[in-house]
N, CA, C and O atoms as a Tinker XYZ file with bonds, in Angstrom:
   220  protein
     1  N    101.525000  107.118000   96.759000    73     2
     2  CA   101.634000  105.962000   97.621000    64     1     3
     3  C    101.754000  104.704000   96.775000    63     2     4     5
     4  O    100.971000  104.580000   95.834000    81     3
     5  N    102.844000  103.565000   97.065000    73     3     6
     6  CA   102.799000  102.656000   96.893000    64     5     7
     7  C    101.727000  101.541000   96.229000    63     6     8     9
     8  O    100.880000  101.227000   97.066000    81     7
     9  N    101.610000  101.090000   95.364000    73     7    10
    10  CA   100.209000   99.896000   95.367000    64     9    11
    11  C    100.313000   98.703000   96.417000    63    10    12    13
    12  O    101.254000   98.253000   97.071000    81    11
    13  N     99.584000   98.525000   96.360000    73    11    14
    14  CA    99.155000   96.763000   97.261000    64    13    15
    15  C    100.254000   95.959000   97.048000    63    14    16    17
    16  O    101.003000   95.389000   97.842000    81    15
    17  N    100.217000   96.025000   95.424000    73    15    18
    18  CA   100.830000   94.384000   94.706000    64    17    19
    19  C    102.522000   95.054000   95.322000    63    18    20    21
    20  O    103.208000   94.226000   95.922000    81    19
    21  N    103.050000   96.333000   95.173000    73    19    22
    22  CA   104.157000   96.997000   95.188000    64    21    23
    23  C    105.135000   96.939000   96.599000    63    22    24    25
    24  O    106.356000   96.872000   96.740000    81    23
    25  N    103.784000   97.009000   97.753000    73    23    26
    26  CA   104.590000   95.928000   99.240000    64    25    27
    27  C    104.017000   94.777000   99.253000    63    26    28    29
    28  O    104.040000   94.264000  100.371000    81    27
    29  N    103.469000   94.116000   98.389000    73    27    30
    30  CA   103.668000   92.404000   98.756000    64    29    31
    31  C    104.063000   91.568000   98.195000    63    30    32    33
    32  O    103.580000   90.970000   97.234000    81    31
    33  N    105.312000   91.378000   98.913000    73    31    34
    34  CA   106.010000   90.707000   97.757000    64    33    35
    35  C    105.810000   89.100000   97.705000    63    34    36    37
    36  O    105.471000   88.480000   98.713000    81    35
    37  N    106.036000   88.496000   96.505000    73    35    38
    38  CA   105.872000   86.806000   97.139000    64    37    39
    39  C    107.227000   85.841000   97.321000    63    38    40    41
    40  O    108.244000   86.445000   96.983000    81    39
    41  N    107.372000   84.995000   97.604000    73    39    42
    42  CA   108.465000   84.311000   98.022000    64    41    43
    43  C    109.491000   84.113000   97.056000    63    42    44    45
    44  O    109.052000   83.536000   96.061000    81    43
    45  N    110.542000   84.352000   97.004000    73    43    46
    46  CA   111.850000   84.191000   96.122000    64    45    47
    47  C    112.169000   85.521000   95.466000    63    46    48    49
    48  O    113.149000   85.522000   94.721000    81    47
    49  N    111.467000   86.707000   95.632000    73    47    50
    50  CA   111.230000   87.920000   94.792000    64    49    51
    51  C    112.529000   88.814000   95.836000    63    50    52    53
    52  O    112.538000   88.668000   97.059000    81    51
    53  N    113.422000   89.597000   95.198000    73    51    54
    54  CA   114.257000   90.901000   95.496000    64    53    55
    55  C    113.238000   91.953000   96.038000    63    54    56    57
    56  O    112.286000   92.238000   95.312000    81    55
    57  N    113.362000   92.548000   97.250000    73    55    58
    58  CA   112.591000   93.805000   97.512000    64    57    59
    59  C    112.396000   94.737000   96.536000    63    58    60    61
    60  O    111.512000   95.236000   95.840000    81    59
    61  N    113.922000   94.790000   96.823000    73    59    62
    62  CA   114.276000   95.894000   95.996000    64    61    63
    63  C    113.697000   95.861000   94.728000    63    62    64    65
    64  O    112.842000   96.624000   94.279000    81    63
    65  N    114.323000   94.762000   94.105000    73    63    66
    66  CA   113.200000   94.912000   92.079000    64    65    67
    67  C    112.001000   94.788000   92.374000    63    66    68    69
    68  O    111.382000   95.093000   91.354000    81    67
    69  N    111.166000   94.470000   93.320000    73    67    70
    70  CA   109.994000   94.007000   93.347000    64    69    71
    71  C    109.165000   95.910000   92.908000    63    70    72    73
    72  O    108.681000   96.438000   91.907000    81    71
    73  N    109.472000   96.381000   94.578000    73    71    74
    74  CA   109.263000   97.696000   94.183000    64    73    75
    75  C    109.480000   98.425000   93.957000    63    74    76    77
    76  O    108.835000   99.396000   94.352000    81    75
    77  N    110.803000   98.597000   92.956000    73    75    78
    78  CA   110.926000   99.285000   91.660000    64    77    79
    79  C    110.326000   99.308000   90.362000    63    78    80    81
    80  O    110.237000  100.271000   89.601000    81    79
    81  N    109.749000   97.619000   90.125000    73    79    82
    82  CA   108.544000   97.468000   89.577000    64    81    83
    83  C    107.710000   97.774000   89.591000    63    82    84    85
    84  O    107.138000   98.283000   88.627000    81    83
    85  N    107.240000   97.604000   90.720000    73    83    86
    86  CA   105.486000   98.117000   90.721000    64    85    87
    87  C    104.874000   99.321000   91.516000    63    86    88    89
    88  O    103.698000   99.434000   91.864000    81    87
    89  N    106.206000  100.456000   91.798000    73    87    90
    90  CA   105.870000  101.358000   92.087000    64    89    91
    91  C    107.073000  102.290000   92.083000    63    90    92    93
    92  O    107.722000  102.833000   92.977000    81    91
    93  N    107.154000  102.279000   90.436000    73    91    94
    94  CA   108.101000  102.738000   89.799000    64    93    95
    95  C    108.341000  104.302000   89.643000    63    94    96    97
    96  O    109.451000  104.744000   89.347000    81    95
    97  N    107.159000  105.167000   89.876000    73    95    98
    98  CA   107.240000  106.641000   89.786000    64    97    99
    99  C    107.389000  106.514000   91.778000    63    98   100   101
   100  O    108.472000  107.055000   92.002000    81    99
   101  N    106.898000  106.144000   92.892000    73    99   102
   102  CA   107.552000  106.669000   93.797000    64   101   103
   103  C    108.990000  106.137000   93.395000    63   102   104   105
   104  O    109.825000  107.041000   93.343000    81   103
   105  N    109.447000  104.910000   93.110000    73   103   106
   106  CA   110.925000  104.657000   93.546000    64   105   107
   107  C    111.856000  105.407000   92.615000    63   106   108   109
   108  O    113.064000  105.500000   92.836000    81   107
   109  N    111.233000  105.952000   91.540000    73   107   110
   110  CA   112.462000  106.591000   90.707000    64   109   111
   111  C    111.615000  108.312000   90.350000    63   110   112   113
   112  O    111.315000  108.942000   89.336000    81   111
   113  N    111.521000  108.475000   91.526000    73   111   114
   114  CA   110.885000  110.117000   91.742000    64   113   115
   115  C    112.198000  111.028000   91.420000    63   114   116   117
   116  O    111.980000  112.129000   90.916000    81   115
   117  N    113.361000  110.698000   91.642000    73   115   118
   118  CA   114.428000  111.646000   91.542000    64   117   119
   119  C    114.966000  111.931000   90.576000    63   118   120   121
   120  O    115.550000  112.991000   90.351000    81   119
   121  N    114.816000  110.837000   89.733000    73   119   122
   122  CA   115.696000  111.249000   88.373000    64   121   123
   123  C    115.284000  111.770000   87.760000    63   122   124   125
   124  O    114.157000  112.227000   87.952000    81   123
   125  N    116.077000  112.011000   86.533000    73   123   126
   126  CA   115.977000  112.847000   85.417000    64   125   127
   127  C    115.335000  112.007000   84.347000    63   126   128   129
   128  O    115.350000  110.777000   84.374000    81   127
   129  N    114.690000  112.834000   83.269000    73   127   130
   130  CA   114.618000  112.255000   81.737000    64   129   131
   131  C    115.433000  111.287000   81.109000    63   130   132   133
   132  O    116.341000  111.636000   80.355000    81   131
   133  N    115.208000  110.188000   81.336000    73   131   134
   134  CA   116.149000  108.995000   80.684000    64   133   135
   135  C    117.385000  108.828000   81.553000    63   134   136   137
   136  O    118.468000  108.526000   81.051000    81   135
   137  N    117.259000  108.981000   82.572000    73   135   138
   138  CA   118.456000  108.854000   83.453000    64   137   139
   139  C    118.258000  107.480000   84.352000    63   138   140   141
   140  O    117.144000  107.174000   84.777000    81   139
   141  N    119.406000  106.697000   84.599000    73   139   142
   142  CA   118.944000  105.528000   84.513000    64   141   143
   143  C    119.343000  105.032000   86.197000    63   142   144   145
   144  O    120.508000  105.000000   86.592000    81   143
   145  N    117.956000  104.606000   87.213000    73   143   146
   146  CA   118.480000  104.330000   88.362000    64   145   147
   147  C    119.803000  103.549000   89.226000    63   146   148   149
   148  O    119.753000  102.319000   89.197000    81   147
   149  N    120.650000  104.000000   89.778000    73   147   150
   150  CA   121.888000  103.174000   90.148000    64   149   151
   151  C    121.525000  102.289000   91.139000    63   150   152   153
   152  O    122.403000  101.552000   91.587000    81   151
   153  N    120.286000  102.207000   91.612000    73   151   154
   154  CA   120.134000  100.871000   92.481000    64   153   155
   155  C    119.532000   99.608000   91.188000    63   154   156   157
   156  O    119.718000   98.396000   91.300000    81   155
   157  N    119.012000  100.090000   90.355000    73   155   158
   158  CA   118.472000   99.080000   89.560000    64   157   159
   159  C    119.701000   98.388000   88.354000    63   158   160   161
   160  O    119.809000   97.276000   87.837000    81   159
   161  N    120.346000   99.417000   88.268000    73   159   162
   162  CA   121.634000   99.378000   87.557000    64   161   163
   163  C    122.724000   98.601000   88.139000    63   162   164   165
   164  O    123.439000   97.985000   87.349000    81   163
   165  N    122.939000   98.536000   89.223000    73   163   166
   166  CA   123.605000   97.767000   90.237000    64   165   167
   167  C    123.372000   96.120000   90.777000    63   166   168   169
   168  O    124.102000   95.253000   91.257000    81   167
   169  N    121.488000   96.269000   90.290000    73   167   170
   170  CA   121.208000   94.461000   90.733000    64   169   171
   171  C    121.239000   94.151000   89.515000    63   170   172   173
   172  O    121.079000   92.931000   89.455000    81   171
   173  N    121.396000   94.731000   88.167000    73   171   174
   174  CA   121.343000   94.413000   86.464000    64   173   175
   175  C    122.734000   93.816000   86.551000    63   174   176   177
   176  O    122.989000   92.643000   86.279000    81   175
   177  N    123.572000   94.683000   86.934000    73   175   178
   178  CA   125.128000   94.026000   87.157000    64   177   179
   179  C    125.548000   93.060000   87.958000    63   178   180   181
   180  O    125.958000   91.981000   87.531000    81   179
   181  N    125.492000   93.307000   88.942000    73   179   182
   182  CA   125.840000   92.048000   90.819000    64   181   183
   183  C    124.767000   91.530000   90.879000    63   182   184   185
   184  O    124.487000   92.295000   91.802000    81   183
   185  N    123.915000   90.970000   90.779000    73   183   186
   186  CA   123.295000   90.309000   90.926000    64   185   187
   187  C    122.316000   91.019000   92.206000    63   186   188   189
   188  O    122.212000   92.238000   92.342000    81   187
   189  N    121.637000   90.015000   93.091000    73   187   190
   190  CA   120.549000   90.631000   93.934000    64   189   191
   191  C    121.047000   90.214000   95.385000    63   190   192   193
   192  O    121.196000   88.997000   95.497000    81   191
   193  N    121.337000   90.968000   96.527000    73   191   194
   194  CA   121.873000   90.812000   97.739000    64   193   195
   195  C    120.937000   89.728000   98.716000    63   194   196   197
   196  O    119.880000   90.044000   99.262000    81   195
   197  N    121.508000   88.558000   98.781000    73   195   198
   198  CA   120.547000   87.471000   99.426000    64   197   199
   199  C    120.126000   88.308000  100.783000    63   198   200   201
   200  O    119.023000   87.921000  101.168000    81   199
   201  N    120.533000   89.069000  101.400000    73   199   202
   202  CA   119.220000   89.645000  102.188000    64   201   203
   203  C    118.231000   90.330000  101.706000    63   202   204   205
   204  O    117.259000   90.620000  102.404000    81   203
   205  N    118.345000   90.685000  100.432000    73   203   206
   206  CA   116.888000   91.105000  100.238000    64   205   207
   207  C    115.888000   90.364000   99.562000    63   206   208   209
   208  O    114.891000   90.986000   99.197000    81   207
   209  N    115.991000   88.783000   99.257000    73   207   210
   210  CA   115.289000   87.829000   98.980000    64   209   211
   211  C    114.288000   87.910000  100.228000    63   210   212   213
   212  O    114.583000   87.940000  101.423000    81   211
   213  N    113.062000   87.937000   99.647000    73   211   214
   214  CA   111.844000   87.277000  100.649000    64   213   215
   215  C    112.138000   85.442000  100.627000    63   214   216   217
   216  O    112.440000   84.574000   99.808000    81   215
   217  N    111.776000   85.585000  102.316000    73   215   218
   218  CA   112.437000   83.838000  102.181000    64   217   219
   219  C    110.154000   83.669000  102.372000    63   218   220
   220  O    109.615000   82.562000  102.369000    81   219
């Protein structure tokens, strides 16, 4: 399960990186050994989708 800090996010923060951060073994449960997530890989590149800004 998730931590505390991992759903609360604070204002100006990406969902998405938020909890990939701080609850990094549920969000990257699937991969492999050094295999590198394509949602995290994707906001590293494009930037972060203004709907998922906490306003």
């Amino acid at each position: 399960m998730a931590s505390a800090k991992a759903t609360t996010l604070p204002r100006g923060q990406c969902a998405q990186c938020w909890y990939h951060a701080y609850a990094s073994r549920e969000a990257h449960a699937g991969l492999g050994p050094r295999e590198d997530c394509p949602q995290c890989v994707e906001h590293m590149a494009n930037g972060h989708p203004d709907h998922m800004i906490v306003l």
